[in-house]
N, C-alpha and C positions, 0 to 999 in steps of 0.2 A: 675554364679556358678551353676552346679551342684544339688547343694540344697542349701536352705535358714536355718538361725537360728535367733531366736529374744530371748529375754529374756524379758519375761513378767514382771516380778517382781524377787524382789532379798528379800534375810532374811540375813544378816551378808554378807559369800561369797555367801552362798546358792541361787541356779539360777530356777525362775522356766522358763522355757520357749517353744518353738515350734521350732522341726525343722520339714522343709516342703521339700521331695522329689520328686519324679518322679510319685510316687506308695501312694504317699499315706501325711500324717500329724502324727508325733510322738512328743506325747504332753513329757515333760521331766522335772525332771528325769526321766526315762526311766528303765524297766529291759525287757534285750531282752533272752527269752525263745532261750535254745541251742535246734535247729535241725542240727547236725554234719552233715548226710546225706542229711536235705534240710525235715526232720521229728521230730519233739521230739517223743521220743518212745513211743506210746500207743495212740498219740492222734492225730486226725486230723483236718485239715486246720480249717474243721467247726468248733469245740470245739474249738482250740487255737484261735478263730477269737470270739467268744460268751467268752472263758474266758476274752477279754479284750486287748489281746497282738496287739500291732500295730507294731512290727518290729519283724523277725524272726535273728536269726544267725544262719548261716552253715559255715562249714569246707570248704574251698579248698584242703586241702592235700587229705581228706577223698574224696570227691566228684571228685577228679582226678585220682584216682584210682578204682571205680564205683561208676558211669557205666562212667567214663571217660567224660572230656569234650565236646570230639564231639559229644556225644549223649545230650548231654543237650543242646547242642548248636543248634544239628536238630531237638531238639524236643521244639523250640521254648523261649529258654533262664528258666534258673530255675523256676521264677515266674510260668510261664505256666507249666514248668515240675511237679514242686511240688505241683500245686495246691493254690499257696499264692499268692495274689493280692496286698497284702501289702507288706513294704520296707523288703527289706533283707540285711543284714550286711552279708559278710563271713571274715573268718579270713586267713590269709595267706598262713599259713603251720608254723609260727615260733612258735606256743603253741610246735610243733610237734619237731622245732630243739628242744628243751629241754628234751619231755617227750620220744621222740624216740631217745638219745643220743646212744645207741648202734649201730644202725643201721641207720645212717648217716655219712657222710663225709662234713667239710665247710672248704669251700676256698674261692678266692678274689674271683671270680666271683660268687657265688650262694653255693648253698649246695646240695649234689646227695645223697638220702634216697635210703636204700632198702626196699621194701613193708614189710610191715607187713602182708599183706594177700601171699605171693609167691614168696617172696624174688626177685622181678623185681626191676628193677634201676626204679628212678624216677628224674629228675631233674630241679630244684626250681632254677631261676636268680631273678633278682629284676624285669628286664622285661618280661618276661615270665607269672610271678603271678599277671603282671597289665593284660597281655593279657588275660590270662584265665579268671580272672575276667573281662572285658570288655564282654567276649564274651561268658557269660552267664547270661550278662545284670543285673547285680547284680546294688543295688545304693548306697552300701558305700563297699569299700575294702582300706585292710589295709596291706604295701606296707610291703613286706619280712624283717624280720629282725633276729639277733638273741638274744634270750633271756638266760642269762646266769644262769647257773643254781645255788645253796643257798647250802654252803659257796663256795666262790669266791673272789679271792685277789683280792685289789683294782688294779693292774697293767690289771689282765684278766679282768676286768669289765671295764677298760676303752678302753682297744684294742677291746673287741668287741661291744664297743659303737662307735668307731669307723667306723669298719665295719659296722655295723647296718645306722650311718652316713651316709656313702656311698652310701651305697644300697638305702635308701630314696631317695636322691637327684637322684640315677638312675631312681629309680620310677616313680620318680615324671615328670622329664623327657619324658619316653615314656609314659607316661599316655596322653590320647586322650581328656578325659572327665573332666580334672579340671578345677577350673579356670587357666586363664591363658594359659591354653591348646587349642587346636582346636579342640573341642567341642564334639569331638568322637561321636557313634551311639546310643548312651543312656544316658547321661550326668552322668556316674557314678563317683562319689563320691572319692577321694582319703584319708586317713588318715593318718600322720606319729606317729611312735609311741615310744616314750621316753622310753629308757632305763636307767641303769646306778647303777642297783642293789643296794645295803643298802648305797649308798655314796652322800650322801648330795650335795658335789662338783659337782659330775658326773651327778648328775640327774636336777640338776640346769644350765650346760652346755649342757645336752641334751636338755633341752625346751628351750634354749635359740639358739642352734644350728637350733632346727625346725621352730623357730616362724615366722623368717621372707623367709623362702621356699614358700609359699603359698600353702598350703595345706590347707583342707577346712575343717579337723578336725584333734584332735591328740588323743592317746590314750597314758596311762600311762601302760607299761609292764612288766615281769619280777616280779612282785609281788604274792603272793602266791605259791613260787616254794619252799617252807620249812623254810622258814627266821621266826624269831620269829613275834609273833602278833606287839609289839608293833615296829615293825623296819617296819613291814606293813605298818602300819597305818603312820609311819612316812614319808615313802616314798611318799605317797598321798599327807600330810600336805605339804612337800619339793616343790611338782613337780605342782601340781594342779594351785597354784596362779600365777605361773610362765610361765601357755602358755597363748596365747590370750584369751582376755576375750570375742571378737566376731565369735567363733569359737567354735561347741558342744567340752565337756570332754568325755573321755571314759576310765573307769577304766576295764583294761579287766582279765576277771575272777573270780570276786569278787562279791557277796560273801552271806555270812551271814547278816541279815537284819540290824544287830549293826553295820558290818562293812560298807555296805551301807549308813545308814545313817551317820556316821560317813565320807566318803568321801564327800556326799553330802555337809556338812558343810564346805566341804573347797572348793568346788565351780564346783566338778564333775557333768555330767549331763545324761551319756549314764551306765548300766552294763547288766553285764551276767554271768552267772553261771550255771552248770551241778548239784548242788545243792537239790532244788527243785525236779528233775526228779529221779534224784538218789537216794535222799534218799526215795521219795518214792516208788523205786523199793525195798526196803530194810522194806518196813515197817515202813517208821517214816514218820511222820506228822508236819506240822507247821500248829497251832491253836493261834488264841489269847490271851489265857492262856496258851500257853507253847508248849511243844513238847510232842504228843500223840506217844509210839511206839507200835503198833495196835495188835502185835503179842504177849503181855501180859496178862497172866491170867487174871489179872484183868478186863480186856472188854471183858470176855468172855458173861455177860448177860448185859452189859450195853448198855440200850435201847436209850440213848442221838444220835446229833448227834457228829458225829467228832468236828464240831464247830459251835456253835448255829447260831455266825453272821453270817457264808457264806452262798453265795448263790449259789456253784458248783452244779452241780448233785448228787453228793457223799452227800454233807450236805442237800441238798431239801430234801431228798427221802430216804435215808437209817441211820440205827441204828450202831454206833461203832460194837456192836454184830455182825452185818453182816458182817461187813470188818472185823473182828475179822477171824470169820470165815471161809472168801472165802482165808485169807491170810494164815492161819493153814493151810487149804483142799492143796494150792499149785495151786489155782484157777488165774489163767489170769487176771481175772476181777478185782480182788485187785490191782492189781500193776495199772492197767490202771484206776480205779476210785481215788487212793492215787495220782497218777500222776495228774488228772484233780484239785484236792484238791490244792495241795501244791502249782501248777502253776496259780491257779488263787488266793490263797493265796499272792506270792508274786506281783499280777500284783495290788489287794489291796489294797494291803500295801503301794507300788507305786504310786497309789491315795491318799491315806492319808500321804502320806511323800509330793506329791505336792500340797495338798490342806494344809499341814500345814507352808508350805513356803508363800502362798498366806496369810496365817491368823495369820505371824508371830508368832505359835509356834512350830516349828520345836526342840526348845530345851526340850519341853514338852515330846513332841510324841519319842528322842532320853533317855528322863530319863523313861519311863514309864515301869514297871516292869511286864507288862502281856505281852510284845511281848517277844518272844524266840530268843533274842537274846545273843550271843556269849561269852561266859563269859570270861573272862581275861585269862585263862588259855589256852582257846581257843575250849572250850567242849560245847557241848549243855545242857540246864536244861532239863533233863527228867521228869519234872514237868506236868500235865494235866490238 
């Protein structure tokens, strides 16, 4: 294979374990900081690599549109291009069939986008998005699918888990690099990825459809696209216990640290989220007391740091007042010190969700009321 995964120790489902790629060792669970272009915005390799993070994510659809694949491919595969040594996940382009549903067309063969940047055709097959990935040396991708979008009858949800079907097993097929494959030029990684939106049925024939394909991981999909919280979380419960258990999970796009741990318990091992980076371009913080929004009067003189445990460079060295401040002024440096914060916040946290699996209490660190996590309704506590 591709890459290895072990499972160190278990808590209930909860898995703590090691997958081990080409590039690198990803102790798990896992949260993989989004860099869509192959960057998280404000911060570089050396920061995200001192915050902790041992796998990156980028985009395919983004990254194929600039500076286009062949440029990353002459300039020595992304690793090299971006400057990251360590494992890189990308995602397909099917976040994109959903969120770019104006400007796309899907058919049997593939799906033809028009740019968002210049209205140019763009066109995604199942094989095409293994090549691209192959040929920027990436060590885990994850095979085209389409992800249906929140509400959706259960008729549409199962014709495009269908297709979604289909297109895997094409995948998986021309794929060079999986097991079972002939070995391709970088042993990259394949994932298939469970659809089947809020339907119980469907998404339990989806992991039942993928398990025995041989793919060397699966991700659960379509979640997070509007559906209420608890149809979320149920969808995990559904799908999670139902792929192989010798095979990483990957819940993709998820989430809030309550929903995090909450997957975790039922036996997921990989995520990722725009989260973290987002909200700290917006002024919010995640602290272990709750969620700081830094652009309140309130921090106008308070000399504390953002958060006493961390050890980013935002918390070493500077006073709430000061991000207070540079975030009022309209200062650069806010959004990128909030950014360092929040991302090694959740890389943290991710530590203490796998040392608490190791120490059997995982249900401790999931009931504990100073983490900012998600409240039922699905809002954040603006507590400090």
């Amino acid at each position: 294979m591709p890459l290895s995964f072990s499972v160190l120790s278990t808590a209930g489902a909860a898995r703590r374990g090691r997958l081990t790629t080409a590039h690198g060792v990803v102790e798990t669970p896992a949260f993989m900081p989004v860099g869509t272009l192959g960057a998280v915005k404000g911060v570089t390799p050396q920061e995200l690599e001192a915050a902790g993070a041992s796998i990156l994510l980028a985009n395919l659809y983004h990254l194929s549109l600039r500076p286009g694949i062949d440029v990353v491919e002459r300039l020595g595969g992304l690793h090299r291009f971006a400057g990251w040594e360590r494992p890189i996940l990308t995602d397909s382009g099917g976040f994109q069939v959903w969120s770019l549903g104006g400007l796309r067309a899907i058919d049997e063969d593939g799906v033809t986008f028009k740019s968002h940047l210049d209205g140019s055709p763009a066109r995604f097959t199942p094989e095409s998005v293994v090549s691209m990935q192959e040929r920027m040396g990436v060590d885990i991708a994850m095979v085209l699918d389409e992800c249906p979008p929140w509400p959706v009858t259960r008729e549409a949800a199962a014709a495009s888990w269908e297709r979604t079907r289909r297109w895997a097993l094409r995948a998986r097929a021309a794929s060079r690099g999986t097991a079972g494959g002939t070995g391709g030029t970088g042993g990259m990684a394949l994932f298939g990825i469970v659809q089947g939106s809020g339907f119980e049925d469907l998404r339990l024939q989806a992991a039942a459809d993928l398990a025995g394909e041989g793919f060397d991981g699966h991700a659960i999909g379509g979640v997070s696209v509007g559906e209420p919280p608890e149809l979320r979380r149920a969808a995990v419960e559904w799908t999670a216990p139902a792929l192989p258990a010798d095979r990483p999970r990957y819940l993709m796009g998820v989430g809030y640290p309550a929903d995090i741990v909450h997957a975790v318990t039922c036996g997921v091992d990989l995520f990722d989220c725009v989260l973290p980076a987002r909200n700290a371009r917006h002024g919010v913080l995640f602290t272990r007391s709750g969620v700081v929004k830094i652009r309140n009067a309130a921090y106008r003189d308070d000399p504390r740091p953002v958060d006493p445990g961390c050890g980013c460079p935002l918390c070493a060295r500077l006073s709430r007042a000061f991000l207070h401040h540079l975030e009022r002024a309209g200062e650069l440096t806010a959004k990128v010190l909030a950014t360092l914060h929040n991302i090694r916040f959740y890389l943290d946290f991710m530590a203490e969700v796998r040392q608490s699996i190791m120490l059997g209490t995982l249900t401790d660190l999931a009931a504990r009321p100073s983490h900012p996590f998600q409240s039922p309704s699905g809002t954040l506590s603006a507590s400090s």
